[in-house]
Predicted model as a PDB file, atoms N, CA, C, CB and O in Angstrom, pLDDT in the B-factor column:
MODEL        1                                                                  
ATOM      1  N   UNK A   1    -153.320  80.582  30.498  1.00 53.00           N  
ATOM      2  CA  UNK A   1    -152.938  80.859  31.877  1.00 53.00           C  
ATOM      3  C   UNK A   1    -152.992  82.367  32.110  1.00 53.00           C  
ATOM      4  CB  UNK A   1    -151.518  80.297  32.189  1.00 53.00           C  
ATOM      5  O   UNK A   1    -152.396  83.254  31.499  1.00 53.00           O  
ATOM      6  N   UNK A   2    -153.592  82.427  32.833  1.00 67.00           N  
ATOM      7  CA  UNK A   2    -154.406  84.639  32.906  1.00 67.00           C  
ATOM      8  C   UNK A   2    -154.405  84.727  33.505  1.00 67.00           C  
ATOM      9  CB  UNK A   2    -155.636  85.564  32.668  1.00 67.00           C  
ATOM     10  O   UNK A   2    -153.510  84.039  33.997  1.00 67.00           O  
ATOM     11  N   UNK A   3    -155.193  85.560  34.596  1.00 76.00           N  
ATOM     12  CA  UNK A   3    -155.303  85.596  35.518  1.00 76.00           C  
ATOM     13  C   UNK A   3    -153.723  86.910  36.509  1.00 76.00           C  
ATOM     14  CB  UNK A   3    -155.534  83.994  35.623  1.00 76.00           C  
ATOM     15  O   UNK A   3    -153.207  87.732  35.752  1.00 76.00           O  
ATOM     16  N   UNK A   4    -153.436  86.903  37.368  1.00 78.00           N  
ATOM     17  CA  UNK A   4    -152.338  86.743  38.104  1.00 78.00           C  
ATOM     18  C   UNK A   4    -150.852  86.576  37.413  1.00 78.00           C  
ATOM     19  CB  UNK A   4    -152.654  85.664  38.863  1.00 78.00           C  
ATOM     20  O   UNK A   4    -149.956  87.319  37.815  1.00 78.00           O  
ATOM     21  N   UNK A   5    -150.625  85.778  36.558  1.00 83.00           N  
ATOM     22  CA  UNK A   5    -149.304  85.147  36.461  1.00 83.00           C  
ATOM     23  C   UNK A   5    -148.708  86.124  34.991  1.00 83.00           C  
ATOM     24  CB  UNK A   5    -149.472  83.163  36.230  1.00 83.00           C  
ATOM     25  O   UNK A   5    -147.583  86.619  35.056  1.00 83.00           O  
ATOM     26  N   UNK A   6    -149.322  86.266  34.088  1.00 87.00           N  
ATOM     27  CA  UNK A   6    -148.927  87.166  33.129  1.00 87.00           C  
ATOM     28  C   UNK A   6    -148.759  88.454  33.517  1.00 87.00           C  
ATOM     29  CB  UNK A   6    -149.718  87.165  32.166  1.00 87.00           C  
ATOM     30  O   UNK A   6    -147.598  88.840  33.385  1.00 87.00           O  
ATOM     31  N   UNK A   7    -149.937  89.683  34.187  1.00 88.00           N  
ATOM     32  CA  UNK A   7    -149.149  90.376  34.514  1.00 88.00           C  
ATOM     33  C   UNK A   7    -147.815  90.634  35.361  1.00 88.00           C  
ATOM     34  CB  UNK A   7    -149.716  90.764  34.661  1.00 88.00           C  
ATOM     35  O   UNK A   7    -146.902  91.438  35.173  1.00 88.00           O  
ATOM     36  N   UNK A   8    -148.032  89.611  36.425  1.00 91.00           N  
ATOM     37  CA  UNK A   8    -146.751  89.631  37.422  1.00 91.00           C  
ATOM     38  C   UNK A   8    -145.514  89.124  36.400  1.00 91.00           C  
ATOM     39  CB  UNK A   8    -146.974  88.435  38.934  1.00 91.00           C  
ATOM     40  O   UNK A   8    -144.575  89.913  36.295  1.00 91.00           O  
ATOM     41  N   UNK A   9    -145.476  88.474  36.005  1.00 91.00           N  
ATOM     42  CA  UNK A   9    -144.262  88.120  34.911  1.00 91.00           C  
ATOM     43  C   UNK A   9    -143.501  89.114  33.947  1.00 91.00           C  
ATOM     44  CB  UNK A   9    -144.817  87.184  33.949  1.00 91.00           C  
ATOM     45  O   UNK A   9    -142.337  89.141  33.547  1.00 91.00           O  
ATOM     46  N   UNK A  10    -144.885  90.128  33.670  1.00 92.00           N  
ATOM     47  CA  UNK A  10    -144.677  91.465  32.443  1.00 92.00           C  
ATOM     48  C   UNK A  10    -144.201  92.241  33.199  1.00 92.00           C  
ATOM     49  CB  UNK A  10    -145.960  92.237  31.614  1.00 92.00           C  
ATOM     50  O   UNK A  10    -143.365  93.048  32.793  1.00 92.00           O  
ATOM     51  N   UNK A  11    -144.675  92.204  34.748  1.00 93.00           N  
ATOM     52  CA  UNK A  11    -143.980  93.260  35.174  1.00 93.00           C  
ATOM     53  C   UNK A  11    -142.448  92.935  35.655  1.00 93.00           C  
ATOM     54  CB  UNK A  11    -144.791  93.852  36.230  1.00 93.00           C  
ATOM     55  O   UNK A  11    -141.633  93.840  35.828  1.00 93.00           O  
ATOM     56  N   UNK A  12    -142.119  91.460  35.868  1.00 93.00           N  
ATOM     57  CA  UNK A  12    -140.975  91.181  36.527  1.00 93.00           C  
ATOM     58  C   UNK A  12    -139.633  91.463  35.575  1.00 93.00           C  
ATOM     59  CB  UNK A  12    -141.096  89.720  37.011  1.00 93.00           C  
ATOM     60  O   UNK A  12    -138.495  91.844  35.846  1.00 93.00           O  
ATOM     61  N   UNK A  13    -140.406  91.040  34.142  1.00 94.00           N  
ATOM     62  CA  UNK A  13    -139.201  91.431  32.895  1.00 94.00           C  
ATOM     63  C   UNK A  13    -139.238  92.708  32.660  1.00 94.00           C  
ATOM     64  CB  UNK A  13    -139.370  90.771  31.410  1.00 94.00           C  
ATOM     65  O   UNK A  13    -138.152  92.993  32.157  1.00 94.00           O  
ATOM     66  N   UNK A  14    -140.164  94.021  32.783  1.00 95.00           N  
ATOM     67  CA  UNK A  14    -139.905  95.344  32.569  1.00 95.00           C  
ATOM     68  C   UNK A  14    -139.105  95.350  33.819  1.00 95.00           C  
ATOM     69  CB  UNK A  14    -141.155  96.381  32.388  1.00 95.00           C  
ATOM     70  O   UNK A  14    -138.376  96.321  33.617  1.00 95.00           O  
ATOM     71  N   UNK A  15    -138.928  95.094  34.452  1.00 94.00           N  
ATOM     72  CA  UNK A  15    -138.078  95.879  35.982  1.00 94.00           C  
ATOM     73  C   UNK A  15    -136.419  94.768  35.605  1.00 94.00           C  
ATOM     74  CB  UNK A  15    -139.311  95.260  38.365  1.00 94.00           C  
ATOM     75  O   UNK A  15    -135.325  95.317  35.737  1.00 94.00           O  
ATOM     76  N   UNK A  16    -136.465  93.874  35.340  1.00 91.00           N  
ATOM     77  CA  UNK A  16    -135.578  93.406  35.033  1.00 91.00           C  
ATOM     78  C   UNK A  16    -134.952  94.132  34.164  1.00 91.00           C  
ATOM     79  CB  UNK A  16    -135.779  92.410  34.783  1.00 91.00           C  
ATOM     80  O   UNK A  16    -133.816  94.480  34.484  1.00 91.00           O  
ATOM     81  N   UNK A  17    -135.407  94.509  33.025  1.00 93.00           N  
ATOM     82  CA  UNK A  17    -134.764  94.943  32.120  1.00 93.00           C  
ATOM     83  C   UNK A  17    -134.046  96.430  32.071  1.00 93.00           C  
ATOM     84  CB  UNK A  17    -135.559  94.747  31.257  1.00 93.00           C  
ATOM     85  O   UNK A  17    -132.936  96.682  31.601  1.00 93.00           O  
ATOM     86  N   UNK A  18    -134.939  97.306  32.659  1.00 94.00           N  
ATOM     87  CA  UNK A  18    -134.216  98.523  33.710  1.00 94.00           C  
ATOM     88  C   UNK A  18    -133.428  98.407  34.663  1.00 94.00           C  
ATOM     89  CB  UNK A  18    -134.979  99.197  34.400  1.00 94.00           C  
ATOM     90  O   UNK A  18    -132.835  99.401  35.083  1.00 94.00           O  
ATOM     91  N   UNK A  19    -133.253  97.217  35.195  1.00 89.00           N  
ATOM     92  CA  UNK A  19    -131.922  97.048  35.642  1.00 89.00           C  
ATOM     93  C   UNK A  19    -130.780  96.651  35.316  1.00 89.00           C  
ATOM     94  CB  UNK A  19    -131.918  96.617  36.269  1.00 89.00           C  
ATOM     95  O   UNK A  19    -129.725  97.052  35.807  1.00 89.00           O  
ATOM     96  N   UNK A  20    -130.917  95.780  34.406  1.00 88.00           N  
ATOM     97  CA  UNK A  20    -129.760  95.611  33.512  1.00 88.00           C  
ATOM     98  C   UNK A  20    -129.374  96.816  32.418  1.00 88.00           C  
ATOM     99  CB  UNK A  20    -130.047  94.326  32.745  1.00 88.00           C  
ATOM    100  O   UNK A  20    -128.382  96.736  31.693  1.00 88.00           O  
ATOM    101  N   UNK A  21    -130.514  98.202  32.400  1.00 92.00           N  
ATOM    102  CA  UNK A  21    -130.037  99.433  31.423  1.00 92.00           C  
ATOM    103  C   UNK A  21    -129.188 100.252  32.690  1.00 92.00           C  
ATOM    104  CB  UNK A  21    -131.600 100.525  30.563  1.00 92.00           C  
ATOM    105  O   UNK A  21    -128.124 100.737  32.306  1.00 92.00           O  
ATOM    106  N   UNK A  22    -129.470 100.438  33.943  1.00 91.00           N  
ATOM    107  CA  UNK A  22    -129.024 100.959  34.589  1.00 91.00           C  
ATOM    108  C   UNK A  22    -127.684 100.422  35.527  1.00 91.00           C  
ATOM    109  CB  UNK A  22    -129.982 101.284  34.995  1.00 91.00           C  
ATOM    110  O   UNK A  22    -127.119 101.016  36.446  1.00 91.00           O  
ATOM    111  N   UNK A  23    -127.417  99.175  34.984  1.00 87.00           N  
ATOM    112  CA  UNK A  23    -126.400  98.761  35.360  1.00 87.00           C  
ATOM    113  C   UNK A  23    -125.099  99.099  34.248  1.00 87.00           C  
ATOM    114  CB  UNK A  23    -126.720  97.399  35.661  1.00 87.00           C  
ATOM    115  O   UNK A  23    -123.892  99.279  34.414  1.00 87.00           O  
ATOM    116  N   UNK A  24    -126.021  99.085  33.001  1.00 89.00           N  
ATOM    117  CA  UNK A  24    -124.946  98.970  31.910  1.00 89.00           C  
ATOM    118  C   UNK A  24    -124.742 100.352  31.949  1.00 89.00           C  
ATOM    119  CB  UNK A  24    -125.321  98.311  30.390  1.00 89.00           C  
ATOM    120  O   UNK A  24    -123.702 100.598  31.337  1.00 89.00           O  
ATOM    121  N   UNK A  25    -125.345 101.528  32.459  1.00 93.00           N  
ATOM    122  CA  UNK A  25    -124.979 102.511  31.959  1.00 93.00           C  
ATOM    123  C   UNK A  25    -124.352 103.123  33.244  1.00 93.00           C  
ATOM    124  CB  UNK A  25    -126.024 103.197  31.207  1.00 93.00           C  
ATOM    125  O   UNK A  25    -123.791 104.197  33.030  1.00 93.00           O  
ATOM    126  N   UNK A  26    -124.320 102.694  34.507  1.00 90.00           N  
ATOM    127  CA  UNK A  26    -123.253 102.822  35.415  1.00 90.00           C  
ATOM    128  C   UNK A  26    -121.695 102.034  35.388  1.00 90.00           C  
ATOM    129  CB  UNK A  26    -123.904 102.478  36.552  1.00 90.00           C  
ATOM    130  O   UNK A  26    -120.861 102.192  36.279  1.00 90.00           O  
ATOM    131  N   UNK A  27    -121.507 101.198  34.227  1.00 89.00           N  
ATOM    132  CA  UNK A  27    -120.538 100.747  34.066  1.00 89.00           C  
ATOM    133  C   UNK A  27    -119.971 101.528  32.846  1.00 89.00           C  
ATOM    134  CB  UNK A  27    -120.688  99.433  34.043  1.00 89.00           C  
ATOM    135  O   UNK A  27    -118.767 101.373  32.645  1.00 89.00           O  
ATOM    136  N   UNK A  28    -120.561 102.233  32.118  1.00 92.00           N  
ATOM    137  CA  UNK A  28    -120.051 102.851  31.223  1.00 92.00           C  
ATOM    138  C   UNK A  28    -119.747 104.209  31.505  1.00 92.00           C  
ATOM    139  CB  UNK A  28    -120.736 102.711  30.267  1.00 92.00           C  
ATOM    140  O   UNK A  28    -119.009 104.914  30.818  1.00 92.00           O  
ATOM    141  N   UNK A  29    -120.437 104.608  32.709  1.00 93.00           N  
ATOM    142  CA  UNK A  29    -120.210 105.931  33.302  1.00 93.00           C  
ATOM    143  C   UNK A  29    -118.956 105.809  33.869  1.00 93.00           C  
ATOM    144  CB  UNK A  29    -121.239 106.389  34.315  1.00 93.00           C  
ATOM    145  O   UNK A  29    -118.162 106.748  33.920  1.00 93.00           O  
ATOM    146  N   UNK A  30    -118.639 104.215  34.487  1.00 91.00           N  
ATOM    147  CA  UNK A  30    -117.546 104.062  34.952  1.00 91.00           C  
ATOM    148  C   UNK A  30    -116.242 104.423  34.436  1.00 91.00           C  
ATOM    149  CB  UNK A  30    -117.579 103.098  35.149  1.00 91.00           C  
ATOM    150  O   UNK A  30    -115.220 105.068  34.673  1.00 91.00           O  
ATOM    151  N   UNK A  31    -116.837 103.640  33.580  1.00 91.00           N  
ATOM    152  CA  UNK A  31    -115.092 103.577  32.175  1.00 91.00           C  
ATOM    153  C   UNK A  31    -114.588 104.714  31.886  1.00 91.00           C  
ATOM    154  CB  UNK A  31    -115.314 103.045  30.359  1.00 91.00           C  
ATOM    155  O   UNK A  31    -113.377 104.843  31.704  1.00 91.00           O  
ATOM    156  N   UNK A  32    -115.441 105.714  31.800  1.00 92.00           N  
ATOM    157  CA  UNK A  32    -115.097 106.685  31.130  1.00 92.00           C  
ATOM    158  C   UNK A  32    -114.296 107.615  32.443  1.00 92.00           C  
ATOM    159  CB  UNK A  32    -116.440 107.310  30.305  1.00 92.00           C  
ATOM    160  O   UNK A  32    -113.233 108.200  32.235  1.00 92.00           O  
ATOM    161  N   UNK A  33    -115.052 107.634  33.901  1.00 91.00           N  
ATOM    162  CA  UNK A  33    -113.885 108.224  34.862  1.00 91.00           C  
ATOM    163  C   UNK A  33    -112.807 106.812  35.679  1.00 91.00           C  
ATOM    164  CB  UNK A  33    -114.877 109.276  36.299  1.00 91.00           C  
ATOM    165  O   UNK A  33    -112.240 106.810  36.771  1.00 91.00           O  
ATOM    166  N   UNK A  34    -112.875 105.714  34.570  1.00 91.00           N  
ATOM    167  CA  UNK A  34    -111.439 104.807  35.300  1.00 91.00           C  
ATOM    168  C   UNK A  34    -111.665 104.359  36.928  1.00 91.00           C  
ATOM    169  CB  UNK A  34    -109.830 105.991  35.329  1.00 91.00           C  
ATOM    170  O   UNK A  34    -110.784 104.315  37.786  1.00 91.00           O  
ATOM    171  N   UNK A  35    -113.243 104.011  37.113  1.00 88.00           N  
ATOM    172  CA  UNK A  35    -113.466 103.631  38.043  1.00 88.00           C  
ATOM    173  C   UNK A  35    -114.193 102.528  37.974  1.00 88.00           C  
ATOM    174  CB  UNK A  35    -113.813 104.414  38.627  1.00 88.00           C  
ATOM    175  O   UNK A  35    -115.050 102.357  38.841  1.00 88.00           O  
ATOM    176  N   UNK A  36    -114.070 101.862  37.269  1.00 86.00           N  
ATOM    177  CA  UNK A  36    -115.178 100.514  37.036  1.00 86.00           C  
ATOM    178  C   UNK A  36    -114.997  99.548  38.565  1.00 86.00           C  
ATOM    179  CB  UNK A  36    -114.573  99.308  35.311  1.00 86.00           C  
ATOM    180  O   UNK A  36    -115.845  98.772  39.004  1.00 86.00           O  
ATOM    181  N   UNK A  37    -113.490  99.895  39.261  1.00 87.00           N  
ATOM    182  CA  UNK A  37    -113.727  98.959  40.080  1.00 87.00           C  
ATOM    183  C   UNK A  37    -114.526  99.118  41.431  1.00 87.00           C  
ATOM    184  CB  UNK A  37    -112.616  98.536  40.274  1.00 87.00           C  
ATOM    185  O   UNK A  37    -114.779  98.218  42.232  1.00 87.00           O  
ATOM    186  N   UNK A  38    -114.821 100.258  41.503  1.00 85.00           N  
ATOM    187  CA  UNK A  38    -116.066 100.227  42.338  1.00 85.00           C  
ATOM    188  C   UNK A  38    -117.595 100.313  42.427  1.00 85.00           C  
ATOM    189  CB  UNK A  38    -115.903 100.842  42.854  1.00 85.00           C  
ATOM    190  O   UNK A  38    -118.413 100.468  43.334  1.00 85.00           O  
ATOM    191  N   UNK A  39    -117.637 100.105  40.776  1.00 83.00           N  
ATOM    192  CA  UNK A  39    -118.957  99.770  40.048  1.00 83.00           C  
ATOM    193  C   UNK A  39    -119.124  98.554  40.548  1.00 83.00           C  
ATOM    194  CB  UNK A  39    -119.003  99.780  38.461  1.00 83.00           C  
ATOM    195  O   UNK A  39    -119.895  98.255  41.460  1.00 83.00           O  
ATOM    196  N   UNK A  40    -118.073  97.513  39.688  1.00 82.00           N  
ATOM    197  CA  UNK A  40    -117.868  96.379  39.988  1.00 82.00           C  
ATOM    198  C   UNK A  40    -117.841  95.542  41.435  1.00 82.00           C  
ATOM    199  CB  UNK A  40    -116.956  96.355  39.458  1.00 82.00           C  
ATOM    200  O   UNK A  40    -118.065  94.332  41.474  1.00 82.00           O  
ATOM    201  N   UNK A  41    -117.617  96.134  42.310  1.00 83.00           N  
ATOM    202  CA  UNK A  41    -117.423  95.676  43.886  1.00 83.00           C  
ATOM    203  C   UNK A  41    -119.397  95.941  43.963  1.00 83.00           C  
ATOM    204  CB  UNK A  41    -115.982  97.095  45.236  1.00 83.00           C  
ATOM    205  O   UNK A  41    -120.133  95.003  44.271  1.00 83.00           O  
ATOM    206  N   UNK A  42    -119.781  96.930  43.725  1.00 82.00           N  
ATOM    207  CA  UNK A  42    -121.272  97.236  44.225  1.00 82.00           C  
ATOM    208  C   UNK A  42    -121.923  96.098  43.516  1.00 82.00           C  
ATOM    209  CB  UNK A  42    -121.972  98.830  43.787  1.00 82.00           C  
ATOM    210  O   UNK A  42    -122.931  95.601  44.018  1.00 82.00           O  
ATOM    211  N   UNK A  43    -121.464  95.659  42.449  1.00 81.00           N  
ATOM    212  CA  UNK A  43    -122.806  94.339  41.541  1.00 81.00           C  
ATOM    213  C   UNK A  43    -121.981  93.466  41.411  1.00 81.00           C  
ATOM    214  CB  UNK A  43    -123.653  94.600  39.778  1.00 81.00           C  
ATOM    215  O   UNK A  43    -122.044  93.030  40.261  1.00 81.00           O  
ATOM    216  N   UNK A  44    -121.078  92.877  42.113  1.00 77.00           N  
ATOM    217  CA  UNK A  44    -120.264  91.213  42.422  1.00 77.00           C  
ATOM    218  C   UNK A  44    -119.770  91.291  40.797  1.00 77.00           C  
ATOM    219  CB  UNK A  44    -121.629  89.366  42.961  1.00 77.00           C  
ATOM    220  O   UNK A  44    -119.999  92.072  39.874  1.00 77.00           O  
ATOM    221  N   UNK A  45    -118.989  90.086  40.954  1.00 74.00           N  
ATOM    222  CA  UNK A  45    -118.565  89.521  39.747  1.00 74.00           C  
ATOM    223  C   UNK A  45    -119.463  88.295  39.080  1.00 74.00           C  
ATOM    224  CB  UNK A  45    -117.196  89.068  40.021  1.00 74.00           C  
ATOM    225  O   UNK A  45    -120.532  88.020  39.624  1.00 74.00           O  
ATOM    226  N   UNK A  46    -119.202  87.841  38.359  1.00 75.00           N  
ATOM    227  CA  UNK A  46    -120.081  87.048  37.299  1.00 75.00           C  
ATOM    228  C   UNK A  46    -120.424  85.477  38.418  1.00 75.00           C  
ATOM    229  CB  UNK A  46    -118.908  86.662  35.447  1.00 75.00           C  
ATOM    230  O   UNK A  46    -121.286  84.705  37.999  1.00 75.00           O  
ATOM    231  N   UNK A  47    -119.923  85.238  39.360  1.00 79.00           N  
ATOM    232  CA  UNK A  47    -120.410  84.054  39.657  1.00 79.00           C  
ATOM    233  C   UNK A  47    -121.217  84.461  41.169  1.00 79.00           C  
ATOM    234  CB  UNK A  47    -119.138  82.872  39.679  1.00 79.00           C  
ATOM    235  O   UNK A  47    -121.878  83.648  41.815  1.00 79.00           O  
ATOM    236  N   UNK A  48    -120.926  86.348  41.678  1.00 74.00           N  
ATOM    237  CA  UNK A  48    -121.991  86.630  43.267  1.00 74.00           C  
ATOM    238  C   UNK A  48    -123.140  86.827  42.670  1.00 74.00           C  
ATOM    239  CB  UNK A  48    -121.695  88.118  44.425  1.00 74.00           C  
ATOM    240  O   UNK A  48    -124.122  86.730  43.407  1.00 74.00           O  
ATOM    241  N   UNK A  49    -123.447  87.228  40.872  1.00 69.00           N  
ATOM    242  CA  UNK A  49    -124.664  88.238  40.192  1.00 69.00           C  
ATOM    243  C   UNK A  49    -125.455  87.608  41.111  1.00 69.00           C  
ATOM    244  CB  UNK A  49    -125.219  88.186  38.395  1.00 69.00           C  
ATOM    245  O   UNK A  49    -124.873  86.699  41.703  1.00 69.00           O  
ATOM    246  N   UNK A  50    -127.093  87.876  41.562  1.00 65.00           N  
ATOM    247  CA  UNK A  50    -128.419  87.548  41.711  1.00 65.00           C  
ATOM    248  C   UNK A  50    -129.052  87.837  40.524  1.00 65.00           C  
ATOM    249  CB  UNK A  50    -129.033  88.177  42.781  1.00 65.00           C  
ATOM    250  O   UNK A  50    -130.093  87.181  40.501  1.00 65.00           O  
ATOM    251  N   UNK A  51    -128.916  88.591  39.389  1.00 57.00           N  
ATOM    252  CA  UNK A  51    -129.483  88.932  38.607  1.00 57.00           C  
ATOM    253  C   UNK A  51    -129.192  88.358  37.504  1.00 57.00           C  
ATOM    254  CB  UNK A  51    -129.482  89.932  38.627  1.00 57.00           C  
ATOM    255  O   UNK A  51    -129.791  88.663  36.473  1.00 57.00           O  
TER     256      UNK A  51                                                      
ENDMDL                                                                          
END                                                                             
């Protein structure tokens, strides 16, 4: 299956995956100034995720 569908897929998991580094590392930026809860309000809790 070639064509179309492999690259769009390669690219959907590289962008995926930079978002989940840039999420994790705005939550850790969080922690450290004791603000996670408005990290948290910007990317929902575990049952609003889209991601």
């Amino acid at each position: 299956m070639r064509g179309l569908y492999c690259p769009s897929r390669n690219y959907r998991n590289l962008v995926k995956y930079y978002t989940n580094k840039n999420i994790g590392v705005s939550l850790l930026r969080a922690k450290k100034k004791n603000d996670t809860d408005r990290v948290m309000s910007l990317y929902g809790n575990e049952s609003e995720r889209y991601w």
